[in-house]
Each structure stands twice: as C-alpha cells, then as structure tokens.
TIKELUM-299803 format. One line per field, with one value per residue (C-alpha): residue number from 0; residue in three letters; z, x, y. Coordinates in steps of 0.25 Angstrom, whole numbers, always signed. Layout:
N
num	NUM,... $
residu	ala,... $
pz	Z,... $
px	X,... $
py	Y,... $
END
This chain:
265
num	0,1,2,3,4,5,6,7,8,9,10,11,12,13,14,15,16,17,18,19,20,21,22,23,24,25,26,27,28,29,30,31,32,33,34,35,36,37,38,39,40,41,42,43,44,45,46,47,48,49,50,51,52,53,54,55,56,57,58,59,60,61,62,63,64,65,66,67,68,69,70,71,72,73,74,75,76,77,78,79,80,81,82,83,84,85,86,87,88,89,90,91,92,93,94,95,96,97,98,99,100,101,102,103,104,105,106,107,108,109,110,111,112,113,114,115,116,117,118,119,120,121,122,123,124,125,126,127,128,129,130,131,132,133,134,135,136,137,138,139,140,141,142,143,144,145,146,147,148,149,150,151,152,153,154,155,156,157,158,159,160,161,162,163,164,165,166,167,168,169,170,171,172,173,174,175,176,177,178,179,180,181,182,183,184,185,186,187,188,189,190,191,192,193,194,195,196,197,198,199,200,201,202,203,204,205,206,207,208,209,210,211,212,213,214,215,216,217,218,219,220,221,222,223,224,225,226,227,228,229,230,231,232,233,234,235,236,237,238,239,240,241,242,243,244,245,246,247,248,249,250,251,252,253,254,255,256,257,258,259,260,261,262,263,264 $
residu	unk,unk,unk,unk,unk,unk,unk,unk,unk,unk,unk,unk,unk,unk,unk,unk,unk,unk,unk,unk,unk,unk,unk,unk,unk,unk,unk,unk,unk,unk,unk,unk,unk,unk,unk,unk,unk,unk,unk,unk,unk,unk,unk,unk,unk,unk,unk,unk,unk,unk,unk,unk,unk,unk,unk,unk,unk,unk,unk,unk,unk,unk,unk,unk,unk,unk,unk,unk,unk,unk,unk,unk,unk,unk,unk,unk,unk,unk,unk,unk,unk,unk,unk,unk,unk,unk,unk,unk,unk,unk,unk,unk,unk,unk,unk,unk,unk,unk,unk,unk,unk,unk,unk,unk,unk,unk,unk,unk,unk,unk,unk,unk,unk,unk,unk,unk,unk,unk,unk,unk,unk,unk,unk,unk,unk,unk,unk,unk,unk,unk,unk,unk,unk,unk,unk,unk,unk,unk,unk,unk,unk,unk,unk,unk,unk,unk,unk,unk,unk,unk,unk,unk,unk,unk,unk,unk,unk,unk,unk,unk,unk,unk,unk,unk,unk,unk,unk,unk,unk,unk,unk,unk,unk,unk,unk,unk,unk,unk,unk,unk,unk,unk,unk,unk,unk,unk,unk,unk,unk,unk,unk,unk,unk,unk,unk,unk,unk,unk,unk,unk,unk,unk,unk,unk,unk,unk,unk,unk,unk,unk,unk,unk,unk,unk,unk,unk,unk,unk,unk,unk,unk,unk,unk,unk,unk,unk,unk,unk,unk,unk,unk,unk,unk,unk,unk,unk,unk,unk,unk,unk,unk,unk,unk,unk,unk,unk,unk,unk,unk,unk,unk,unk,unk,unk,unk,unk,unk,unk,unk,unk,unk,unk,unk,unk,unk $
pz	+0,+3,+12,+18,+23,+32,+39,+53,+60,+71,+85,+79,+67,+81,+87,+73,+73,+89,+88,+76,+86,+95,+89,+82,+96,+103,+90,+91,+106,+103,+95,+81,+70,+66,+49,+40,+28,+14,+12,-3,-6,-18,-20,-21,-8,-3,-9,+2,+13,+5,-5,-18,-13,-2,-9,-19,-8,+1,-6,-12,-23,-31,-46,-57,-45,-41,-26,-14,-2,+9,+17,+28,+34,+36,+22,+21,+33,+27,+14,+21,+23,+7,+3,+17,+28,+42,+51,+63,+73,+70,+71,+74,+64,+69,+62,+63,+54,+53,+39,+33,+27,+15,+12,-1,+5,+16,+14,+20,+36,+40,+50,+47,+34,+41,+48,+51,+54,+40,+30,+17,+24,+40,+47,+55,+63,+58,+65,+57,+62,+55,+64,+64,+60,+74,+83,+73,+81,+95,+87,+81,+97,+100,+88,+91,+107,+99,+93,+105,+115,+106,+108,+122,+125,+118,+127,+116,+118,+109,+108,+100,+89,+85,+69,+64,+52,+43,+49,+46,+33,+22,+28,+42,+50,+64,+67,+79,+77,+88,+89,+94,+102,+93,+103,+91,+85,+96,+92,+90,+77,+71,+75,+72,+67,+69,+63,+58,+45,+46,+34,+25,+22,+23,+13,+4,+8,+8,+22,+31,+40,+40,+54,+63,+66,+53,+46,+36,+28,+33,+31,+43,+49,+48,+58,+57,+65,+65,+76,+76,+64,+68,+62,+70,+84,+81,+80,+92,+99,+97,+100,+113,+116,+115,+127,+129,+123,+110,+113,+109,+122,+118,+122,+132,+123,+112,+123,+119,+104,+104,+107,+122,+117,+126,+118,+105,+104 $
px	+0,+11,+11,+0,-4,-1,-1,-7,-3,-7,-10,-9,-19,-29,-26,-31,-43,-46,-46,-55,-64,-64,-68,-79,-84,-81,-89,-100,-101,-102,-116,-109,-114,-104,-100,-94,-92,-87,-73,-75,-83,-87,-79,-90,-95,-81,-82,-92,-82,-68,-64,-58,-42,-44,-51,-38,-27,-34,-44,-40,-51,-54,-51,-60,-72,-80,-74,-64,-58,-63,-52,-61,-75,-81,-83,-89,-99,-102,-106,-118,-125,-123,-138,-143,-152,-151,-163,-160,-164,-150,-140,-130,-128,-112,-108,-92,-85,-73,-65,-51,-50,-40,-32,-22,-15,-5,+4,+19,+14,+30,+26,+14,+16,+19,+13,-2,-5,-7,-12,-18,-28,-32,-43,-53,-66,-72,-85,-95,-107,-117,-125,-133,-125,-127,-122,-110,-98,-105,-104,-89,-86,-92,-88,-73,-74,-78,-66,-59,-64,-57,-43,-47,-50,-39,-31,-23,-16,-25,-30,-39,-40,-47,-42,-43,-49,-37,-34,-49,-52,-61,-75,-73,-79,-72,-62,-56,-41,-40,-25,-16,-3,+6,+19,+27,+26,+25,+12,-3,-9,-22,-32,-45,-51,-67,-72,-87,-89,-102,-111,-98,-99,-114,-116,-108,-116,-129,-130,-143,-153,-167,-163,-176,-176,-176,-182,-172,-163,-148,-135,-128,-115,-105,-93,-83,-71,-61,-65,-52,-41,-37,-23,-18,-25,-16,-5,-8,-11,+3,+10,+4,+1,+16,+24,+38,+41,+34,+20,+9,-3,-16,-27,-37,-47,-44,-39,-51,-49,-36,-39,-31,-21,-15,-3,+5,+18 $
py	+0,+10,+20,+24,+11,+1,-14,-16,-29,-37,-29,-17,-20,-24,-11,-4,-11,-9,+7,+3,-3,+3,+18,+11,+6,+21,+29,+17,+21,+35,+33,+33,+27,+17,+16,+6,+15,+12,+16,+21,+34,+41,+55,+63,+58,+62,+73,+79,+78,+80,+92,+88,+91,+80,+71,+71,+70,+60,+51,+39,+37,+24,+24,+22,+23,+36,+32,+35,+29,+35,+45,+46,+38,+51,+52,+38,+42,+55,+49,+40,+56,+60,+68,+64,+71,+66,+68,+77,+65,+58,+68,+68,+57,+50,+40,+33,+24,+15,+14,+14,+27,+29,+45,+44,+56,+57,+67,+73,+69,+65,+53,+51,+46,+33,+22,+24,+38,+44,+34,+30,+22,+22,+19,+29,+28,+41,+48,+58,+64,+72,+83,+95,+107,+113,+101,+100,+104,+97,+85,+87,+88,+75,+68,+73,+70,+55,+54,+59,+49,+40,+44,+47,+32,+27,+35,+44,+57,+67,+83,+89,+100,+109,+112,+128,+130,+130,+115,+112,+101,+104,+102,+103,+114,+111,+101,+93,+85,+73,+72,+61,+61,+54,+51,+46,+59,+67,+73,+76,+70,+69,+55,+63,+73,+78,+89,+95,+98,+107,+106,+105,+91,+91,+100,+92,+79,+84,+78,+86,+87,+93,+104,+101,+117,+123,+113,+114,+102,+107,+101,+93,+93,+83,+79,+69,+63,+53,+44,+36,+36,+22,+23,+36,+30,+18,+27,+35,+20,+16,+28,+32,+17,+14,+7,+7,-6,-3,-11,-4,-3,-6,+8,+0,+5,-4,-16,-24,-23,-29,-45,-42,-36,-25,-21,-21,-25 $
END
C-alpha cells in the first residue's frame, strides 16, 4: 500500500478494536443513534458538506464511477437528511457511527507523516446531531463534553480550544479542538474536533423543520464531532500508558475488551 498505511498485530490490533467498542457502547449510553454507513458517496452528496478545493486535496474518488471514498462519516450521516424535514418532536436528532475513513492528502507534517497518526486511512467513531437553530451551540456544548467524557475516562491528559475564525474550516460557525498530550512529542495534538455549522450545510441539503411558532418551514442546524479518532487515541494509549520497561498498561476502561489481558509487552 505504501505510505499512509499500516499492519496492526496481535494485542495491539485487540486494543484498536477495544476503543472501538467501547466508544460505541459510551455514545449508545449517551442516547445516540448508532449507524453503519456506506463507506462510498456520490460527489454531489459531498458536495454539500465540502468546497470543491478540499474535495480535490483529500478525496479519493472511484474511476470511471460517479462515487467517492468517504473522508469522514459525518458525511455518510448527513447524506441520510438529503430533501428532508424532521418534525419538531424529535429534535435534536443525534446520530453516531463507526467506519474506516479514507483522506489522499497528508501533506509536510514532520513526525506525523509516520506511524499511525496522520494517514490515508483510519478509523473514527463520529457523532452528528441536527437541531433547532436556537439550541444549536447548547447542543455543540453537550455534543463536545461527549466526546470529552471519552478521553476523560480513559484517563488522558487533554485541553480544549476554542478556534478563531481564521482557524475555523469552511462551513463551521464555532468550533472546539480536543487535544491530546503527546509525551513523545512533548506536546498537544488534535484527537477531536466539534463544531456547529449553522444553516450552512442545511441550506446546501435541504434539511428543515416546520418551527411550531412561526409556522413556517425553516432550515435546521447541523453539528458534528469526532467522538474517537481511534488511530490518535491509540497513540495517545501508548505513549501515556507507557512503563518503564516498554510494556504498554491496559486503561481500566478497556480491561474487559482485552480477553484478561492487563498489559502489552
């Protein structure tokens, strides 16, 4: 395959499939929706959540077929709601999902270029919620403090961030950046990222909601967040989980994920 791509073996390959589980059975606990979504899209279903640079410099598409790879669930997710109203009654509508997720570009990132935190393709748990305009950044606070509680209970050194608007992407509004303490690196880097899009994506969707009040069809807002990037938290396991001897400590958390085993050595 090159690079951007790896080989998980043995106990390790376990504790990739145990923060998988167990972010799926923390999000189910925290009254999302669970999704397994397809992992190809058509571009112009893309199109609603990227602009057409990105699309070029981090999508890989299919050739000869009118579809993608998927770079993100979100989109998968997002894609569900395409010319759809959602009654008032069930919002806000908070779905999560666990695919691979597959980004051509990985650019001059030193470091990172190697081993598994920047990559062709990675696994993520991503969480996307669709609210009324006025409970969207009540919402992003919850859905962030989510993805928190996940880094909190595997016991992992983080702070959040709040991004200016020159930091912001291309439909977000508002924007949190849950980052890791990396002791191999001897810094913070990027395990999550939540933000609101307003009625940016919406708009491009078609995605509404007749408001009780007004009595008019309105356009919702959407939010999304990655609840785990599974390669990074791996990362982030074995650097701060490290012992003297090189073994790798097991977080309690995923303990009964691991068939008994405590530590990798």
């Amino acid at each position: 395959s090159g690079n951007g791509f790896y080989f998980l073996k043995g106990d390790l390959a376990l504790l990739n499939q145990a923060l998988i589980r167990y972010t799926i059975e923390f999000m189910q606990k925290k009254k999302y929706t669970y999704i397994e979504p397809p992992l190809m899209l058509r571009k112009e279903v893309l199109s609603t959540a990227l602009d057409t640079q990105e699309f070029e410099q981090t999508i890989y598409e299919i050739q000869d077929e009118e579809l993608s790879l998927i770079g993100t669930s979100e989109h998968s997710l997002l894609a569900m709601y395409l010319d759809h109203e959602i009654h008032e009654n069930k919002l806000p509508t908070k779905y999560y999902s666990y695919s691979m997720c597959f980004r051509k570009e990985i650019g001059s990132h030193g470091i990172n270029e190697k081993g598994l935190w920047r990559t062709h393709q990675f696994n993520k748990v991503e969480l996307v919620k669709f609210t009324r305009p006025e409970d969207s950044y009540e919402e992003l606070e919850k859905l962030t403090s989510d993805a928190e509680g996940i880094l909190q209970l595997l016991e992992l050194p983080y702070r959040k961030v709040i991004l200016c608007t020159g930091d912001l992407g291309f439909a977000s509004a508002k924007t949190y950046d849950l980052e890791v303490w990396l002791p191999g690196q001897k810094a913070y880097r990027e395990i999550s990222s939540c933000s609101s899009f307003e009625g940016f994506q919406a708009r491009r969707m078609q995605l509404k909601w007749k408001n009780p009040e007004t009595k008019e069809t309105e356009f919702l807002h959407t939010l999304n967040g990655s609840g785990l990037a599974v390669g990074r938290a791996l990362v982030a396991v074995m650097e701060n989980y490290q012992n003297a001897d090189g073994s790798i400590a097991i977080p309690k958390v995923l303990q009964g994920y691991m068939g008994g085993i405590t530590t990798i050595k």
